[in-house]
Structure formats: C-alpha cells, structure tokens
C-alpha positions in Angstrom: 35.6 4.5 -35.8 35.0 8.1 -35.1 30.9 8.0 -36.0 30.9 5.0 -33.8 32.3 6.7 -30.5 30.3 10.0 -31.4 26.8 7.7 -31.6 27.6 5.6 -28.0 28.3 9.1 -26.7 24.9 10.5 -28.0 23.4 7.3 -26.9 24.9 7.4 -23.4 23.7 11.0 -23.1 20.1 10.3 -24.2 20.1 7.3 -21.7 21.5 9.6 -19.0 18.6 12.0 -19.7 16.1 9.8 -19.7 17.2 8.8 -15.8 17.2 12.2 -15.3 13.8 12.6 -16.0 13.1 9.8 -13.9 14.6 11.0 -11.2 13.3 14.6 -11.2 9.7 12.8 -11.1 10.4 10.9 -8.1 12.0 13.7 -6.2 8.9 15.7 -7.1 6.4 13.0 -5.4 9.2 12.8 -2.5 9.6 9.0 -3.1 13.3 7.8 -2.0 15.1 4.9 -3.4 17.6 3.3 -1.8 21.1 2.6 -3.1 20.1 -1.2 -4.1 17.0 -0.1 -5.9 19.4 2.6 -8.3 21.8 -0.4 -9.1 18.9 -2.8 -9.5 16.9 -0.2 -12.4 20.4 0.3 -13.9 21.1 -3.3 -14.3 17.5 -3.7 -16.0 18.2 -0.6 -18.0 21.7 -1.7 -19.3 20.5 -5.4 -19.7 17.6 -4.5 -21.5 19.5 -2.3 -23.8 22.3 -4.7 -24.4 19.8 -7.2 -25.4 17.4 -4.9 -27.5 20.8 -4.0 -29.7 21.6 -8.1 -30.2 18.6 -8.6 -31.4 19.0 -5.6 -33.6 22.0 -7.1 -34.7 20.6 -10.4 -35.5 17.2 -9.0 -37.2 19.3 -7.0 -39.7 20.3 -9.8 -41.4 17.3 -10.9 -42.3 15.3 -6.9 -42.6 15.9 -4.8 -45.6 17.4 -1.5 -44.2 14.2 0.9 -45.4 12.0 -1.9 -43.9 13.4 -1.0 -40.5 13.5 2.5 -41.1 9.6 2.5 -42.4 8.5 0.6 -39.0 10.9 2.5 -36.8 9.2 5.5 -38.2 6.1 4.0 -38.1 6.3 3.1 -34.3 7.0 6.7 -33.5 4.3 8.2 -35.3 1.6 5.6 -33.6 3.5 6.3 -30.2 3.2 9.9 -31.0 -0.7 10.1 -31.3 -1.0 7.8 -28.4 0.5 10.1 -26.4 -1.8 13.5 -28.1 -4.7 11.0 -27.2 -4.3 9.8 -24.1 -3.5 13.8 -23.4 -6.6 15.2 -25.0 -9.2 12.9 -23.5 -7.5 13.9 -19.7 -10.2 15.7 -18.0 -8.1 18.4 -17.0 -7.8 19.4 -21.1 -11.4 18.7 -21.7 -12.8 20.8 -18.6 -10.1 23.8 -19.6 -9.4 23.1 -15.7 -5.6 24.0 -15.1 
C-alpha cells in the first residue's frame, strides 16, 4: 500500500508542477483567467487523467509489460528530439540573436 500512496503523491506533485508552469506563463503574458476558467482546465485535466489511467488499465491486459516500457520509452525519445528540433531551427538560435 505504501508504494501506492508514495507514487499518487509524486503524481499529484508532478501534476501540481506542471500547472505551475502554466500559470507562471500566463502571468508573464499578463493574461487573467477567471475563477470558472481554473475549475473548467482542472476538470479537463483530472478527467483526462482519470481516463488516460483506465485505459492503462484496460491495455495492460492485453500489452506485455517491456512492450509498454519500450514504446513509453520510445515516445519520449521522439518527443525529445521534437522538441531539440523545433528549438534549433527557431531563428533566434540560427541568427545567434538573443
């Protein structure tokens, strides 16, 4: 039981940061959000999350384990180099503009 409560706890704290970041970003462009806009991108959030871990659930009975663990793994690493690509070609890394 314990591993369960210390992984929703990591979970809820890397969910947590991830609205941070959100957050921080929209205070820096000055954009305010109401109160019924917060609740509405939680809902979505939490929904979303609920139903991505059913499914989870119902895939793993039909996904060896290391299958999941080589396409999770896989998925990062194309995610990763999306993200170095889309970085390098900006034009503010290819004119050394800063």
């Amino acid at each position: 039981m314990l591993p369960v409560a210390i992984a929703s706890l990591l979970f809820g704290f890397a969910t947590n940061m991830d609205n941070f970041s959100v957050a921080v970003s929209y205070g820096l462009r000055r954009y305010r959000m109401g109160w019924l806009g917060n609740v509405l991108i939680a809902a979505l959030s939490g929904g979303s999350t609920f139903l991505a871990m059913g499914l989870g659930e119902w895939v793993q009975q039909y996904v060896p384990l290391i299958w999941a663990q080589r396409f999770g793994s896989g998925l990062l690493m194309v995610m990763g180099a999306s993200a170095l690509t889309r970085c390098a070609a900006s034009p503010a890394v290819q004119g050394g503009e800063g």
